[in-house]
TIKELUM-469017 format. One line per 8 residues: number of its first residue (from 1); their letters; for each residue z, y, x of N, C-alpha, C, O. Coordinates in nm, 2 decimals, decimal comma. Layout:
# residues N
NUM = a = Z:Y:X:Z:Y:X:Z:Y:X:Z:Y:X | ...
This chain:
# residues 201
1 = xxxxxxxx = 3,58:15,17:-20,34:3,55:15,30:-20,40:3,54:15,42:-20,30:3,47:15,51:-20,32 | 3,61:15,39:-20,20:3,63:15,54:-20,07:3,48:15,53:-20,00:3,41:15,63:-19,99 | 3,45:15,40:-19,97:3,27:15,41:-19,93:3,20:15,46:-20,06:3,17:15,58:-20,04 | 3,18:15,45:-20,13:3,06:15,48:-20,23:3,10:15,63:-20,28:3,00:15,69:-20,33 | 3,23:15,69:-20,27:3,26:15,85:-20,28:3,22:15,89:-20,14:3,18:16,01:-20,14 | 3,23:15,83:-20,00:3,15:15,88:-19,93:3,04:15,89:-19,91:2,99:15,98:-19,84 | 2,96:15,78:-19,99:2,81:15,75:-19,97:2,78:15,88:-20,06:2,77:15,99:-20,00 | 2,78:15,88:-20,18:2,73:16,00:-20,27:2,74:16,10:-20,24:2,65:16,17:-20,26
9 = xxxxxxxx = 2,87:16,15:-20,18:2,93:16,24:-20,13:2,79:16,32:-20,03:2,72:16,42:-20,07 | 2,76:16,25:-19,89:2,70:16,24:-19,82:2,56:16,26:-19,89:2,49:16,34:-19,83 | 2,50:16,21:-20,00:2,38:16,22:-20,05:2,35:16,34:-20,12:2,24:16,39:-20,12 | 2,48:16,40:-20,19:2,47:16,55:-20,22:2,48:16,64:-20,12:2,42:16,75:-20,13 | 2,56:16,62:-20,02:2,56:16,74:-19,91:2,46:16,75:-19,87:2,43:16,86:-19,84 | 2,36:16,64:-19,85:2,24:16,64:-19,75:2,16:16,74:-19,82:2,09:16,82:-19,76 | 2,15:16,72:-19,98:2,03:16,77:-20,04:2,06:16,90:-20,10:1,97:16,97:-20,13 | 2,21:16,93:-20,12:2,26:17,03:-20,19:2,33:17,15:-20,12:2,32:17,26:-20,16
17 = xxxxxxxx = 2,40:17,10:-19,98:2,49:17,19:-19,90:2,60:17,20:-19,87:2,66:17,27:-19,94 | 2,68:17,14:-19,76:2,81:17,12:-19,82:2,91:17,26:-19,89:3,01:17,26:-19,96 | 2,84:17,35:-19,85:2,91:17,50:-19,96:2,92:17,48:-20,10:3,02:17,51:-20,17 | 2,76:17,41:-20,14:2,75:17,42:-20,27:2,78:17,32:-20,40:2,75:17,34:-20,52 | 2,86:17,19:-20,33:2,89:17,10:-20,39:3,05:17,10:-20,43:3,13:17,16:-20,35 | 3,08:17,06:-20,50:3,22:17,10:-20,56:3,31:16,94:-20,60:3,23:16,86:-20,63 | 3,42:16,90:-20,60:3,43:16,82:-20,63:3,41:16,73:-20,81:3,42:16,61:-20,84 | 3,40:16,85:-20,88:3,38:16,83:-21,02:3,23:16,79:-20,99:3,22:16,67:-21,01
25 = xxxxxxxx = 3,09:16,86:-20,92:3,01:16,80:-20,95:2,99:16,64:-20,87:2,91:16,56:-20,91 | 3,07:16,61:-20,75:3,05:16,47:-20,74:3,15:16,38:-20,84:3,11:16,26:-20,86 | 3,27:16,42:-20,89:3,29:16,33:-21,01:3,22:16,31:-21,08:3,21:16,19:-21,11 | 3,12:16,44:-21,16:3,05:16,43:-21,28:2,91:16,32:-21,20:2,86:16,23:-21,28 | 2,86:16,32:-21,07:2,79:16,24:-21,08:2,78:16,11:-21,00:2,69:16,03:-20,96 | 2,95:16,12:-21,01:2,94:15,96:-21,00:3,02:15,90:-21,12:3,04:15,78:-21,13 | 3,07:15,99:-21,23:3,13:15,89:-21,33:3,25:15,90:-21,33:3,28:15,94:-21,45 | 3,32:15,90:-21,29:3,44:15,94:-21,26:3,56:16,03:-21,28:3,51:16,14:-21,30
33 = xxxxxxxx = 3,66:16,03:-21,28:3,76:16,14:-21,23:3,80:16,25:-21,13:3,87:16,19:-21,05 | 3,78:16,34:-21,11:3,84:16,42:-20,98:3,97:16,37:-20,89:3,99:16,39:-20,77 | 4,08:16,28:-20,99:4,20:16,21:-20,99:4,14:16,08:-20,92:4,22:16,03:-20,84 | 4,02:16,02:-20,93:4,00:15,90:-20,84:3,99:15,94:-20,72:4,06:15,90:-20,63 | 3,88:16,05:-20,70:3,87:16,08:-20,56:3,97:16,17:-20,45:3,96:16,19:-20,33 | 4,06:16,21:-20,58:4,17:16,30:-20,48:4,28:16,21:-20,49:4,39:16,25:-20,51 | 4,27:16,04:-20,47:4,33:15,92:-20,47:4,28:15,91:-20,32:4,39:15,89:-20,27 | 4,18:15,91:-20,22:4,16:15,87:-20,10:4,09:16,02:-20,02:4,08:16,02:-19,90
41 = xxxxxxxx = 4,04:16,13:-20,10:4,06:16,24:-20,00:4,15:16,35:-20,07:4,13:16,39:-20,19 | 4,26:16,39:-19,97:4,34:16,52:-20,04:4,29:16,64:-20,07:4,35:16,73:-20,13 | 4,15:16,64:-20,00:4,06:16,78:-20,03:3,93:16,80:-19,99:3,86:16,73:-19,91 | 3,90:16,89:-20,04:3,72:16,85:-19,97:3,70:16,89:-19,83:3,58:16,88:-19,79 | 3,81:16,93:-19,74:3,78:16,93:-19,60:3,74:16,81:-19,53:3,65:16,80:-19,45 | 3,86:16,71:-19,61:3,90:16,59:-19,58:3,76:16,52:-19,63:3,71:16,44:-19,54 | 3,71:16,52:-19,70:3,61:16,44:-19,77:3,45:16,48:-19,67:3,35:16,41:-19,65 | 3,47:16,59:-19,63:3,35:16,66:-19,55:3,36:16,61:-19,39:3,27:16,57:-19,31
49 = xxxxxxxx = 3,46:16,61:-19,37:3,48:16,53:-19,24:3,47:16,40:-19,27:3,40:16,36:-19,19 | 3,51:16,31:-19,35:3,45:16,18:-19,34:3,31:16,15:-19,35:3,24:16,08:-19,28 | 3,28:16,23:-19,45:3,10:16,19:-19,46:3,05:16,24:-19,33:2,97:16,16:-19,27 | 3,09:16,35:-19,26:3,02:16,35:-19,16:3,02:16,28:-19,03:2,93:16,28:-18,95 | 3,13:16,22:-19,03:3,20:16,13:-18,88:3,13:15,98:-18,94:3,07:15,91:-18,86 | 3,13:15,94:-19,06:3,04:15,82:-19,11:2,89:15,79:-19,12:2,82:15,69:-19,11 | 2,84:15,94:-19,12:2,67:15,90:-19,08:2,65:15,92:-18,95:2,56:15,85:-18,91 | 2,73:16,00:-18,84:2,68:16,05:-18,74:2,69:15,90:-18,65:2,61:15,86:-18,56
57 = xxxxxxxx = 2,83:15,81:-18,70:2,83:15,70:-18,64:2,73:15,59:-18,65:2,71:15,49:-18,58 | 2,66:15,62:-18,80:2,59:15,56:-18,86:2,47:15,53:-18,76:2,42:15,43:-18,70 | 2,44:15,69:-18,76:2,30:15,69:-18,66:2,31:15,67:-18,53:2,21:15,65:-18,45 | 2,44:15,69:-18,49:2,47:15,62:-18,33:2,43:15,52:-18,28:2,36:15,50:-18,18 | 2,49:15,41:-18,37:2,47:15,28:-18,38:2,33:15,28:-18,41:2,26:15,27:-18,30 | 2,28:15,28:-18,48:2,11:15,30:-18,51:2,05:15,31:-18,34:1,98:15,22:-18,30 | 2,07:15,41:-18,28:2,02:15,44:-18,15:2,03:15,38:-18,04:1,95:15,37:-17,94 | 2,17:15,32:-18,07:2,24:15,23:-18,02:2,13:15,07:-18,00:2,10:15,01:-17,90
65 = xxxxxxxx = 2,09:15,05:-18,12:2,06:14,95:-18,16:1,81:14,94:-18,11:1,74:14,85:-18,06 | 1,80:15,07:-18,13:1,67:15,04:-18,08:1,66:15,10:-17,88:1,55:15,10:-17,82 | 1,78:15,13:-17,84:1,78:15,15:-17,72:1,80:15,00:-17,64:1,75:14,99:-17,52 | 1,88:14,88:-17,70:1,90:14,77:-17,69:1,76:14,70:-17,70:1,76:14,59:-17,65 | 1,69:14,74:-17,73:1,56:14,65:-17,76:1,45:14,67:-17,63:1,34:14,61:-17,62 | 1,50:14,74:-17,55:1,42:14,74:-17,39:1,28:14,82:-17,38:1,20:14,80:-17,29 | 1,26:14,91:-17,47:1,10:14,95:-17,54:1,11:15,05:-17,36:1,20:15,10:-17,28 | 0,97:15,02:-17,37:0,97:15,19:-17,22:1,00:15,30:-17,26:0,95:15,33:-17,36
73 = xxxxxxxx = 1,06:15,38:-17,22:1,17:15,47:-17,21:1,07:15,62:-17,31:1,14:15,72:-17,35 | 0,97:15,61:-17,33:0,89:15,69:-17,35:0,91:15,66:-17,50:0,97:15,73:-17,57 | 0,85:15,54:-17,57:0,80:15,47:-17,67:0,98:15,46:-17,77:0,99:15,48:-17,89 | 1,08:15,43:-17,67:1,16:15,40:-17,71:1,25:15,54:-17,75:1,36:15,51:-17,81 | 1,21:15,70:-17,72:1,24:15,85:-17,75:1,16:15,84:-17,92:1,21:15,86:-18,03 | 1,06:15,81:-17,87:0,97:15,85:-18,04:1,00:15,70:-18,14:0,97:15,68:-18,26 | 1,05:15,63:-18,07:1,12:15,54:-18,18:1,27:15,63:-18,24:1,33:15,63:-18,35 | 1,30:15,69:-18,15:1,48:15,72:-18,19:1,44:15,82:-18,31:1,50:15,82:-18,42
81 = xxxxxxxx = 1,34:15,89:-18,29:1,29:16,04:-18,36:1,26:16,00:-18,50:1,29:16,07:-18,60 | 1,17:15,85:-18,51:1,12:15,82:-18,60:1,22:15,75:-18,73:1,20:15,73:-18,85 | 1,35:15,71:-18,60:1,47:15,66:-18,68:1,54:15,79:-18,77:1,56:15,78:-18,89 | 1,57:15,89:-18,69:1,67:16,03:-18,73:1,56:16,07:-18,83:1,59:16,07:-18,95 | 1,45:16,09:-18,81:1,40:16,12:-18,95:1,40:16,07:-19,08:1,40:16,13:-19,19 | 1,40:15,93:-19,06:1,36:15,86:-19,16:1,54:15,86:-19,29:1,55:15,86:-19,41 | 1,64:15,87:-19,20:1,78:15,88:-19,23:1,83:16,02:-19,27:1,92:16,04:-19,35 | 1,75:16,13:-19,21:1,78:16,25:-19,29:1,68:16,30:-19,36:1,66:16,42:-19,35
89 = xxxxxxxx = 1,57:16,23:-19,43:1,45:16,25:-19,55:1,53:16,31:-19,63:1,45:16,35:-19,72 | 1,66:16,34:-19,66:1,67:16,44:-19,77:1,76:16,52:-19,73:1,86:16,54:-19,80 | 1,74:16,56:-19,64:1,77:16,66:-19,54:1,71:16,79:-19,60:1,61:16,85:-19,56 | 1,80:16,83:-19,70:1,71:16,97:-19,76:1,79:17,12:-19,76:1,74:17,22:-19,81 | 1,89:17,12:-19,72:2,01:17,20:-19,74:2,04:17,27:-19,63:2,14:17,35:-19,64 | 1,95:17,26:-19,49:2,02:17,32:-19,35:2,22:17,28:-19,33:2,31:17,35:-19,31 | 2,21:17,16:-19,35:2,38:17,07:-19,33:2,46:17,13:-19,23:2,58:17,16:-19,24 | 2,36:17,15:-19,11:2,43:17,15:-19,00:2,50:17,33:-18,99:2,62:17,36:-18,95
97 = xxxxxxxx = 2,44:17,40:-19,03:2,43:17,55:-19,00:2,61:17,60:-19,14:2,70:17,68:-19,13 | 2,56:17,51:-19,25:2,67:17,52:-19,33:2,77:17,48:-19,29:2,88:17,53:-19,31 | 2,75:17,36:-19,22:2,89:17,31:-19,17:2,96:17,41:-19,04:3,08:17,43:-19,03 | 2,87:17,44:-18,96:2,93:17,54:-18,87:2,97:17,68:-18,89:3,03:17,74:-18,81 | 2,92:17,73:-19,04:2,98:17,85:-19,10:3,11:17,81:-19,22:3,21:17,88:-19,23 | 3,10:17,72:-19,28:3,25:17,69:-19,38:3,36:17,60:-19,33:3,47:17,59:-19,37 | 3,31:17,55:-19,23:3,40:17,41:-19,15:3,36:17,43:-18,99:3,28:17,36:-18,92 | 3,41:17,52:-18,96:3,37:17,50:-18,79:3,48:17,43:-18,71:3,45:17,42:-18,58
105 = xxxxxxxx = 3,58:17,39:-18,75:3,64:17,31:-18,66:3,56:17,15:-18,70:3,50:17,12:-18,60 | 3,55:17,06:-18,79:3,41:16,97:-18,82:3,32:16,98:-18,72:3,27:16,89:-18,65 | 3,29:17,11:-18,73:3,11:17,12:-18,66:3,14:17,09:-18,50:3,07:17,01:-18,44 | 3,26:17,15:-18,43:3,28:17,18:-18,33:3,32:16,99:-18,29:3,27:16,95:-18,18 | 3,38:16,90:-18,36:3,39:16,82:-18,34:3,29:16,72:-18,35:3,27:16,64:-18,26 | 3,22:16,72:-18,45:3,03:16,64:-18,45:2,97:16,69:-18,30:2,91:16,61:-18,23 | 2,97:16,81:-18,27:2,87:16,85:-18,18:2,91:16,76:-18,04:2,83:16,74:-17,95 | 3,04:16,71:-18,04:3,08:16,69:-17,94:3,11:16,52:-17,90:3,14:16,47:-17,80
113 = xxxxxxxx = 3,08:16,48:-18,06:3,03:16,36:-18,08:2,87:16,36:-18,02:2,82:16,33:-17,91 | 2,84:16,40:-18,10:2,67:16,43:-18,08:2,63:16,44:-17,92:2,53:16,40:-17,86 | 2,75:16,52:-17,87:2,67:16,58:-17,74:2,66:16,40:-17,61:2,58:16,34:-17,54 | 2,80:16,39:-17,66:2,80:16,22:-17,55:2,72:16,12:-17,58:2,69:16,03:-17,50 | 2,68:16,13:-17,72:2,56:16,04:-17,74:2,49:16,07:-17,66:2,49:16,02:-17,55 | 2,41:16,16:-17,71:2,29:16,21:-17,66:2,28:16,17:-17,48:2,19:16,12:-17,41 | 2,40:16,23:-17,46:2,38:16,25:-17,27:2,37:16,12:-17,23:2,29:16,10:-17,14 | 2,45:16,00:-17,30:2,44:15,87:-17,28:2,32:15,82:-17,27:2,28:15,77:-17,17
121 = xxxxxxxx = 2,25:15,83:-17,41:2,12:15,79:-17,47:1,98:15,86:-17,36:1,90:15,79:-17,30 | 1,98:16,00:-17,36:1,88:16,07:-17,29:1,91:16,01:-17,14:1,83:15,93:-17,10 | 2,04:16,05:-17,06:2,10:15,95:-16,96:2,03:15,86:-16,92:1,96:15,86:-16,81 | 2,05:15,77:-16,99:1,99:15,60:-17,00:1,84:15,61:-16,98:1,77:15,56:-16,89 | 1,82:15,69:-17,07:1,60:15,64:-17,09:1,52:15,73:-16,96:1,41:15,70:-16,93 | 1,62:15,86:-16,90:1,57:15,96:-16,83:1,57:15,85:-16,66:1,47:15,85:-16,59 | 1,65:15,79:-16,64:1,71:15,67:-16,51:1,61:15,55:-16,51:1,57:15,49:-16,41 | 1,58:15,52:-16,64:1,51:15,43:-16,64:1,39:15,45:-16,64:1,33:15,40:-16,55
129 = xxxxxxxx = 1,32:15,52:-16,72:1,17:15,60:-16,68:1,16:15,64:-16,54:1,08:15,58:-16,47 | 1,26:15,74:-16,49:1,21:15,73:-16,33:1,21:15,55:-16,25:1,12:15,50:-16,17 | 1,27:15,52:-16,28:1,29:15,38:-16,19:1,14:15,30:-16,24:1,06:15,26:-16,15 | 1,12:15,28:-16,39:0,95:15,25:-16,40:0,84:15,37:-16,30:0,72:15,34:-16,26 | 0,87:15,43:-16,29:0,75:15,50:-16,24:0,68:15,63:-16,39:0,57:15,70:-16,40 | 0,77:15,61:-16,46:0,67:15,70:-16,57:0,72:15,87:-16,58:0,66:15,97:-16,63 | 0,83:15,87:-16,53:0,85:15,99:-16,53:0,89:16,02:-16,36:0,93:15,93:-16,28 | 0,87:16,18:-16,33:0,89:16,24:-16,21:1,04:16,18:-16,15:1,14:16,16:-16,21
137 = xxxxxxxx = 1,01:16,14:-16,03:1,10:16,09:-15,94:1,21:16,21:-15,90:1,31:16,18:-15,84 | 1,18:16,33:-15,92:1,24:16,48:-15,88:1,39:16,52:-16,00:1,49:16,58:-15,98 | 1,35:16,47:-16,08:1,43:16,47:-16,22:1,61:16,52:-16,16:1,65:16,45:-16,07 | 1,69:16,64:-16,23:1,76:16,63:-16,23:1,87:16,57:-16,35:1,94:16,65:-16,42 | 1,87:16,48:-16,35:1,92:16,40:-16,50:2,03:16,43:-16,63:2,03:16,40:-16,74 | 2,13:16,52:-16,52:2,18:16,57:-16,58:2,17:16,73:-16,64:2,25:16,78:-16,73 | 2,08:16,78:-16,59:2,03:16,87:-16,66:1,90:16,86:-16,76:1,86:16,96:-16,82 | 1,86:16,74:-16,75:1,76:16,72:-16,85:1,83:16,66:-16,93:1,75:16,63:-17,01
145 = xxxxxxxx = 1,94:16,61:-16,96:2,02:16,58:-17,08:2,08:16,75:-17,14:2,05:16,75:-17,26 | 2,13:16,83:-17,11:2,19:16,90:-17,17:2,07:17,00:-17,23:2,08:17,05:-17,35 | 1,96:17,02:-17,12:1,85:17,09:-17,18:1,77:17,04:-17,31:1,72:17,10:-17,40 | 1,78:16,87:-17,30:1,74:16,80:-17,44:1,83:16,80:-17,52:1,79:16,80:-17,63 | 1,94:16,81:-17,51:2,06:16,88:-17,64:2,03:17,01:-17,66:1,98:17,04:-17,77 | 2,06:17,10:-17,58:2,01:17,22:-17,67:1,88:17,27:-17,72:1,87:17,38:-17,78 | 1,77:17,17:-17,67:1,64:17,20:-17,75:1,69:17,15:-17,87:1,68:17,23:-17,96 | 1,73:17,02:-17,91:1,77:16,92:-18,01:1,86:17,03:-18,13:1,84:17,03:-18,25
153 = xxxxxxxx = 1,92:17,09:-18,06:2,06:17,16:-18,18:1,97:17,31:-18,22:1,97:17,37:-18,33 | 1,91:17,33:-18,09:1,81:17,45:-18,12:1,67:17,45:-18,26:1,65:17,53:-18,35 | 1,60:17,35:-18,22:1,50:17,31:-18,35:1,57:17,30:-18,49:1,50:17,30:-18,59 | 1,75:17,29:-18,50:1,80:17,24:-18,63:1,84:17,38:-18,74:1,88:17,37:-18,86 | 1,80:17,53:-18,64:1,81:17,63:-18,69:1,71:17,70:-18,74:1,62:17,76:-18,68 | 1,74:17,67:-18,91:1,65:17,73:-18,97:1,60:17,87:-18,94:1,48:17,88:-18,92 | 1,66:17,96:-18,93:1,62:18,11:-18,87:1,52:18,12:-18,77:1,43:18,20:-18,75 | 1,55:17,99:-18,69:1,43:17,98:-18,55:1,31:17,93:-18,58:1,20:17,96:-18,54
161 = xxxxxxxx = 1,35:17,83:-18,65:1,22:17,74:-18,75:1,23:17,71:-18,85:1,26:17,61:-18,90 | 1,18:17,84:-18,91:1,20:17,84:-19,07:1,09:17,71:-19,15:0,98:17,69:-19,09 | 1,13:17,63:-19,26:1,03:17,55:-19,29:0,88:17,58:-19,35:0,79:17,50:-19,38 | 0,89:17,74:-19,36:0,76:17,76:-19,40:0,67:17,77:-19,30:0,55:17,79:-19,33 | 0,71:17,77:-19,19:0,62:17,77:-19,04:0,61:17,63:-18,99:0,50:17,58:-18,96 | 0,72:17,56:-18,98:0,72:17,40:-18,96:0,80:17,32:-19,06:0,90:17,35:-19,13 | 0,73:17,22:-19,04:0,83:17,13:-19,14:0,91:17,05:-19,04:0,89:17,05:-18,92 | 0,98:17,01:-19,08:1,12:16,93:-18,96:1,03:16,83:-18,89:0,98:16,85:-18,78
169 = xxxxxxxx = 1,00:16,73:-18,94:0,88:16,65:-18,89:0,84:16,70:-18,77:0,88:16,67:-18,66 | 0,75:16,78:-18,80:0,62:16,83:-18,71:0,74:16,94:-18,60:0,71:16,96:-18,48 | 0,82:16,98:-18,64:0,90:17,07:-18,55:0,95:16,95:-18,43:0,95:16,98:-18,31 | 0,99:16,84:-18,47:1,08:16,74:-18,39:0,97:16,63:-18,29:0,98:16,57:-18,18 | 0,85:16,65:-18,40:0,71:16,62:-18,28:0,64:16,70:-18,16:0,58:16,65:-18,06 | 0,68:16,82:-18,20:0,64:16,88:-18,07:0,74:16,91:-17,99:0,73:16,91:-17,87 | 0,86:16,93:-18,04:0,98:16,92:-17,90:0,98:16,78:-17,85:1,02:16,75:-17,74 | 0,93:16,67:-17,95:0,95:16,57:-17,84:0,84:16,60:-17,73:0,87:16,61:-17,61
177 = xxxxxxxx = 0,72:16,59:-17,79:0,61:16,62:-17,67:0,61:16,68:-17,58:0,56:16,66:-17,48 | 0,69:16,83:-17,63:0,70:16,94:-17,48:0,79:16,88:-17,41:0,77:16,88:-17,29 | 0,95:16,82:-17,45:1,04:16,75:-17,36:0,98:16,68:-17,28:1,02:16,69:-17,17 | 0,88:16,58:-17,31:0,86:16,45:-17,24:0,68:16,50:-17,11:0,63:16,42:-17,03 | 0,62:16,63:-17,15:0,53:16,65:-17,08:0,54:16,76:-16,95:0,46:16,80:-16,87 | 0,72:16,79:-17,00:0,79:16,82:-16,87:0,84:16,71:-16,75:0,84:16,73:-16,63 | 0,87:16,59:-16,83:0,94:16,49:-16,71:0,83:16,38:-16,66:0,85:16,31:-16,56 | 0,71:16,37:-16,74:0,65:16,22:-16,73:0,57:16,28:-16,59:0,54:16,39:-16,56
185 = xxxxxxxx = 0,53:16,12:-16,51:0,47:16,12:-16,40:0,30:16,12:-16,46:0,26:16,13:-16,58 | 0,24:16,10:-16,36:0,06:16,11:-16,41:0,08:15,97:-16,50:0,01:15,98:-16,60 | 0,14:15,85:-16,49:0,12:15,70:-16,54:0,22:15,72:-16,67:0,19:15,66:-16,78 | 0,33:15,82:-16,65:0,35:15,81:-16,80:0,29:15,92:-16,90:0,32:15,92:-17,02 | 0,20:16,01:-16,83:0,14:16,10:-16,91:0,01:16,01:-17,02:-0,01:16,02:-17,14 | -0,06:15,92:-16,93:-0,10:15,81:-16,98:-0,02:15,76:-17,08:-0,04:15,81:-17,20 | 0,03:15,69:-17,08:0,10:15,65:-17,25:0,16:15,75:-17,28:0,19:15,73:-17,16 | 0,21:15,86:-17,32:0,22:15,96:-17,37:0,08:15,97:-17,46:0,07:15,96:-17,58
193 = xxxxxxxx = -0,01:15,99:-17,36:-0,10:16,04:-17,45:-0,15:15,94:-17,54:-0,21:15,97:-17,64 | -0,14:15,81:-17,52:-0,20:15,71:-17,59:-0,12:15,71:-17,71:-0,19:15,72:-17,81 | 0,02:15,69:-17,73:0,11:15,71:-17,79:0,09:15,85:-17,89:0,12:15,83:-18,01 | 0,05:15,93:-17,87:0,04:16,06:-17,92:-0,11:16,06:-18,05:-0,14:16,10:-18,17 | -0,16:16,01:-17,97:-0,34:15,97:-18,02:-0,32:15,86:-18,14:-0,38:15,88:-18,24 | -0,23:15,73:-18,12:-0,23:15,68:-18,24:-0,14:15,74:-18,31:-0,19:15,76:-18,43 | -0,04:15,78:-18,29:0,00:15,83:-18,40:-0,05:15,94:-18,53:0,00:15,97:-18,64 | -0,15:15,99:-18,44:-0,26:16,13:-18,48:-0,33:16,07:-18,56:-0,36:16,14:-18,66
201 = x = -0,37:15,93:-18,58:-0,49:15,87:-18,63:-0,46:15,80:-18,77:-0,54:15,74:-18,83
């Protein structure tokens, strides 16, 4: 019962907000009691922190899992993008921005989850693209991990990119492309661009 009050849980915050969900309305739409679910969270802080430490691990592993598959470092970025999207399609509530105005000790703790991924992950693919030859041999790695985090946390503010100017999609397509048309050598600008072109088509 604690997974499936987390899963729903998780499916309303994404689409609703975590401000604006209450725990009467996830009783009412899962069936339930308020007394079941204040059986495994003592409150909705408690309940907001799990959903959120349960997807973020979710999608870790996810990243985890197509970074393992050896793709070139280039192919294997717009694989990860194509994963994060597909997992927050109902991504409609600005999550992140709520969570860092009603819950900022949560927020302060995801970001910091978030951030060692990432450095890991970007880390990884930025080392290895130079070692292929597809990105600039000049690379300082560790600053092209934190500058790809804060482009990453930057694109996720609505105020900056409101959705009537971009849709998340197309917002997370062109930061990938400007990220990667700063690092790639002339040989990875080539699949870049090949990669860019089918996807266009």
């Amino acid at each position: 019962m604690k997974d499936k009050i987390i899963h729903k849980a998780t499916e309303l915050f994404l689409n609703l907000g975590f401000k604006s969900v209450t725990m009467d309305d996830l009783a009412n739409a899962m069936g339930i009691s308020k007394k079941t679910i204040y059986s495994h969270f003592r409150n909705k802080t408690e309940l907001v922190e799990a959903t959120t430490m349960v997807t973020s691990q979710y999608i870790i592993r996810g990243i985890e899992e197509i970074m393992a598959l050896g793709k070139n470092p280039i192919e294997e970025l717009y694989e990860i993008k194509k994963f994060i999207m597909l997992e927050l399609k109902n991504e409609k509530s600005s999550p992140l921005y709520q969570l860092q105005k009603y819950y900022p000790k949560i927020h302060s703790t995801l970001k910091e989850v978030q951030f060692e991924c990432m450095r890991d992950c970007v880390g990884n693919n930025v080392t290895r693209g130079m070692e292929a030859g597809i990105y600039r041999q000049d690379l300082n790695v560790e600053f092209v991990c934190r500058i790809y985090f804060t482009g990453v946390m930057g694109i996720k503010d609505n105020e900056l990119f409101p959705t009537k100017f971009f849709s998340k999609s197309q917002v997370m397509d062109h930061f990938l492309e400007y990220h990667l048309r700063g690092i790639v050598s002339p040989k990875g600008r080539d699949i870049l661009n090949t990669i860019i072109n089918s996807n266009n088509q």
